[in-house]
C-alpha positions as protocol buffer text, in pm:
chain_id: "A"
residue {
  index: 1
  type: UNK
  ca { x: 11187 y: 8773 z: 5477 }
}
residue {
  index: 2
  type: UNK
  ca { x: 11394 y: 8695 z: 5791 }
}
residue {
  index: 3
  type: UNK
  ca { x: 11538 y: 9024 z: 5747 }
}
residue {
  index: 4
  type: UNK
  ca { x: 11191 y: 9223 z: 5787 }
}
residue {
  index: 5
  type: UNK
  ca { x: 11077 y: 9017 z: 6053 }
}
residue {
  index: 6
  type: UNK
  ca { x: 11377 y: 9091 z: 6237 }
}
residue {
  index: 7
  type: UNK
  ca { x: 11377 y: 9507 z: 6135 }
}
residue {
  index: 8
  type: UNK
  ca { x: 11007 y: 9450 z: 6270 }
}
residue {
  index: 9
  type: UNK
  ca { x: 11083 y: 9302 z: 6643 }
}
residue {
  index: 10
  type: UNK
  ca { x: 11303 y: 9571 z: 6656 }
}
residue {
  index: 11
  type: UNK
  ca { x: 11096 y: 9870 z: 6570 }
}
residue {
  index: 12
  type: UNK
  ca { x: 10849 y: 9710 z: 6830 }
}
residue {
  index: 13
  type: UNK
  ca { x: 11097 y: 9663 z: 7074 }
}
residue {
  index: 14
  type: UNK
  ca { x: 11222 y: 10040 z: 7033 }
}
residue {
  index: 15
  type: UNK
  ca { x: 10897 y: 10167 z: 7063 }
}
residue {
  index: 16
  type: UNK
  ca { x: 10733 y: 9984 z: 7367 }
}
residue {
  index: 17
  type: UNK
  ca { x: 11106 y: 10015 z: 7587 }
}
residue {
  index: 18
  type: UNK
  ca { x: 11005 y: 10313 z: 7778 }
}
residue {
  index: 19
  type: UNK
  ca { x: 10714 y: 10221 z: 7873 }
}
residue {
  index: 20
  type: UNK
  ca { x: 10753 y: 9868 z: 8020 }
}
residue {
  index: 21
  type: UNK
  ca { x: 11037 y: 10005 z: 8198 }
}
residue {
  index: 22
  type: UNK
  ca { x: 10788 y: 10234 z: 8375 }
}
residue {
  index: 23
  type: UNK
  ca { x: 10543 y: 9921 z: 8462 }
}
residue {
  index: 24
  type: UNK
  ca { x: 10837 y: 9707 z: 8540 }
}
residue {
  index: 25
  type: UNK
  ca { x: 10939 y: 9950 z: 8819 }
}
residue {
  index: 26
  type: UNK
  ca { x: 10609 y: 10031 z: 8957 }
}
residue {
  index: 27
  type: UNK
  ca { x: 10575 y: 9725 z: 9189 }
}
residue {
  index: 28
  type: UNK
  ca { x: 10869 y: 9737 z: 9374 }
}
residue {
  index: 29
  type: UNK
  ca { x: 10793 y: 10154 z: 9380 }
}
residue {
  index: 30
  type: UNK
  ca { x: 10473 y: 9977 z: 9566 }
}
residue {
  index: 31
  type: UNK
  ca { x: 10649 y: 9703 z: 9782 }
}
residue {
  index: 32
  type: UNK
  ca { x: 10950 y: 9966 z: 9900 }
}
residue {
  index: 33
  type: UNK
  ca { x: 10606 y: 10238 z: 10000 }
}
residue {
  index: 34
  type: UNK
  ca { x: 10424 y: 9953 z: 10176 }
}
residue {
  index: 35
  type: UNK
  ca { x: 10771 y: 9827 z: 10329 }
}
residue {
  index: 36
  type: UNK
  ca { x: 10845 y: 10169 z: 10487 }
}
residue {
  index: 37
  type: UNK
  ca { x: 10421 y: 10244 z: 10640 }
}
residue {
  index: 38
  type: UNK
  ca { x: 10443 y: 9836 z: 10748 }
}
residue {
  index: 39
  type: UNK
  ca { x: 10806 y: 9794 z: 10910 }
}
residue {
  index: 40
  type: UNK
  ca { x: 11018 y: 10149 z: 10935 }
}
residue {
  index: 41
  type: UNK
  ca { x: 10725 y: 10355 z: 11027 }
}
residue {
  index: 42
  type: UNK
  ca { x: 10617 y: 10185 z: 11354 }
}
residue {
  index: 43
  type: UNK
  ca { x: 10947 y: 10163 z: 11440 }
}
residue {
  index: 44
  type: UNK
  ca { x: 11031 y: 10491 z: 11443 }
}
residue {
  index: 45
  type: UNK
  ca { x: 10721 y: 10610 z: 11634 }
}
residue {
  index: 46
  type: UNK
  ca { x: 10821 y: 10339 z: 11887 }
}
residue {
  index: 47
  type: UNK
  ca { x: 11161 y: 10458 z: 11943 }
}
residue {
  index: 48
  type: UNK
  ca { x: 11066 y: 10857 z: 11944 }
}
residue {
  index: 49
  type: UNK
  ca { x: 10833 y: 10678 z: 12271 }
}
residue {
  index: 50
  type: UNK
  ca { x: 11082 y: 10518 z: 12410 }
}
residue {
  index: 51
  type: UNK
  ca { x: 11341 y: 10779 z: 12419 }
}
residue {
  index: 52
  type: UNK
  ca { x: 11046 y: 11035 z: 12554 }
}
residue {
  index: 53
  type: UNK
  ca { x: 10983 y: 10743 z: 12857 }
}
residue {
  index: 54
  type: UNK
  ca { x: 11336 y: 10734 z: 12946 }
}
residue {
  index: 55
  type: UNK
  ca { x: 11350 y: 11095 z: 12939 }
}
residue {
  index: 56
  type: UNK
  ca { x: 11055 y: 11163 z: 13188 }
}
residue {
  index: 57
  type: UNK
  ca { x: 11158 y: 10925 z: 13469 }
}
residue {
  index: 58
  type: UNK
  ca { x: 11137 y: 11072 z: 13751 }
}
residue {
  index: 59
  type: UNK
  ca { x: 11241 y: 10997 z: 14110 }
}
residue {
  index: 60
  type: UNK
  ca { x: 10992 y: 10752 z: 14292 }
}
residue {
  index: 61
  type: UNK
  ca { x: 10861 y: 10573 z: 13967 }
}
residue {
  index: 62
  type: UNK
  ca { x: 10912 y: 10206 z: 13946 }
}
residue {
  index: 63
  type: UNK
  ca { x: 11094 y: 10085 z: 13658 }
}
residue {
  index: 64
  type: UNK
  ca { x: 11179 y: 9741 z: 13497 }
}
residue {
  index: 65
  type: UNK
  ca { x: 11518 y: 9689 z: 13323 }
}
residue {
  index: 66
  type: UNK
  ca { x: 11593 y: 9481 z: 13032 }
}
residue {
  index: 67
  type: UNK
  ca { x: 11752 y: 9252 z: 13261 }
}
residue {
  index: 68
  type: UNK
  ca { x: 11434 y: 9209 z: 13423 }
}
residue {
  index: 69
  type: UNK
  ca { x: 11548 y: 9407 z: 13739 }
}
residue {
  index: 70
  type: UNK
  ca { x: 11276 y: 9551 z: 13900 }
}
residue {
  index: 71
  type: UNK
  ca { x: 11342 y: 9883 z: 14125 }
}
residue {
  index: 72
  type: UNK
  ca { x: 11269 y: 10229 z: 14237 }
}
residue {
  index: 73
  type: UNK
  ca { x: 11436 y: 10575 z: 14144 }
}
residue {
  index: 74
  type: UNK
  ca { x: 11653 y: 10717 z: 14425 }
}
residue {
  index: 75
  type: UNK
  ca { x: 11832 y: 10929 z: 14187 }
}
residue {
  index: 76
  type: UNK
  ca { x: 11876 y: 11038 z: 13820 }
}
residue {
  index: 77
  type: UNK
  ca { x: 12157 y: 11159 z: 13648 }
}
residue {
  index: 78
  type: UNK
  ca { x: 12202 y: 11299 z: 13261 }
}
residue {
  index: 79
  type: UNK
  ca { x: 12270 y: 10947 z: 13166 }
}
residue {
  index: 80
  type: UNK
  ca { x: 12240 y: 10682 z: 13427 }
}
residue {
  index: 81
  type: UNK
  ca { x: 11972 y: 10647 z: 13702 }
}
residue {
  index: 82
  type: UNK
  ca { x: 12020 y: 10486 z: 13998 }
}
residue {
  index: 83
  type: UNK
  ca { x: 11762 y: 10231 z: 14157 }
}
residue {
  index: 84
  type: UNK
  ca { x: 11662 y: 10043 z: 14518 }
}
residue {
  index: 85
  type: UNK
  ca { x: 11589 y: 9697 z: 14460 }
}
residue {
  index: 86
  type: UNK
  ca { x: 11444 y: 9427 z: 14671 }
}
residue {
  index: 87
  type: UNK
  ca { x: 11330 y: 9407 z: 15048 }
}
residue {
  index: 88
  type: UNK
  ca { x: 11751 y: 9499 z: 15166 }
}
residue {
  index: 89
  type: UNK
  ca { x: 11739 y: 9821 z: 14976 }
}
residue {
  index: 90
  type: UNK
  ca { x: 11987 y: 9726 z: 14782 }
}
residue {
  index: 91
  type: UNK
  ca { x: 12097 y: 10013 z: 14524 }
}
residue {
  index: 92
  type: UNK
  ca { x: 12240 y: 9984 z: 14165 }
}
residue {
  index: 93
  type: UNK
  ca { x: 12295 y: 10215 z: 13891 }
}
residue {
  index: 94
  type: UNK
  ca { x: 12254 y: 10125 z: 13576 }
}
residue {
  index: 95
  type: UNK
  ca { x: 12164 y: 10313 z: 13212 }
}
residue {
  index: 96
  type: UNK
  ca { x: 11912 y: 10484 z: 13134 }
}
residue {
  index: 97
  type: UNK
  ca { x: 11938 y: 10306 z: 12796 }
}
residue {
  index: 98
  type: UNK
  ca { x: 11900 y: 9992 z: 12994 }
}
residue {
  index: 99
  type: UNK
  ca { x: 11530 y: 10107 z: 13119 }
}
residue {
  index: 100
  type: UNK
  ca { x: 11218 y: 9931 z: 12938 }
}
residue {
  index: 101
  type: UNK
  ca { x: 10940 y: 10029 z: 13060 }
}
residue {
  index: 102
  type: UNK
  ca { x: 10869 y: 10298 z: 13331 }
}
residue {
  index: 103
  type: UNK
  ca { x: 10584 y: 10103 z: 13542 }
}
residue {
  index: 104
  type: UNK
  ca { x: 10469 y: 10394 z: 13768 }
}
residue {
  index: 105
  type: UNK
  ca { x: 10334 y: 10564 z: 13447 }
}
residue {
  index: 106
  type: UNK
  ca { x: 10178 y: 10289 z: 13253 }
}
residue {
  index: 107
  type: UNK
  ca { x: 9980 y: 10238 z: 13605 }
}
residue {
  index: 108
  type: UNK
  ca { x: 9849 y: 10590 z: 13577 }
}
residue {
  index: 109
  type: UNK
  ca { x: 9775 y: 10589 z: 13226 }
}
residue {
  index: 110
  type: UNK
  ca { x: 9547 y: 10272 z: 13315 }
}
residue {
  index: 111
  type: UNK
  ca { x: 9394 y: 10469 z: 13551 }
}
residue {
  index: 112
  type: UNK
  ca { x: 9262 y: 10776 z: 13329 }
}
């Protein structure tokens, strides 16, 4: 008797394997899709913006580092910009990596 019952949860085993494997996978199939639309793709769109801000500043916009230094374009090079800061006129260069926001053109986007 033990022996039929055990031949039994076997069959049943054998036979329903495939397909709990499928619905075992299929939430985190669901939770890696809703990760990447919730966290990776934002992301991404923010730092394809980014990059495109950095790449259109242009000489007389205002700019704010990431340092909090706020300043005007006197000069761009391929990978460094250099800005005039302050009532003195004083003049730094920094990177254009280190540039978080371009002021001058959130100012006319607010305007349209």
């Amino acid at each position: 008797m033990f022996t039929s019952l055990h031949t039994f949860a076997a069959e049943q085993s054998a036979t329903s394997g495939g397909a709990y494997g499928l619905v075992g996978i299929l939430p985190w199939v669901i939770v890696l899709v809703a990760l990447y639309f919730i966290m990776i793709r934002p992301q991404r769109k923010k730092e394809k913006e980014t990059i495109r801000m950095r790449s259109n500043i242009q000489i007389g916009d205002e700019i704010l580092t990431i340092g909090g230094i706020v300043g005007i374009v006197v000069r761009k090079g391929e990978d460094t910009v250099v800005i005039e800061t302050g009532g003195d006129r004083t003049k730094r260069r920094v990177r254009i990596e280190a540039v978080q926001e371009n002021m001058t053109a959130q100012g006319e986007a607010a305007k349209v």
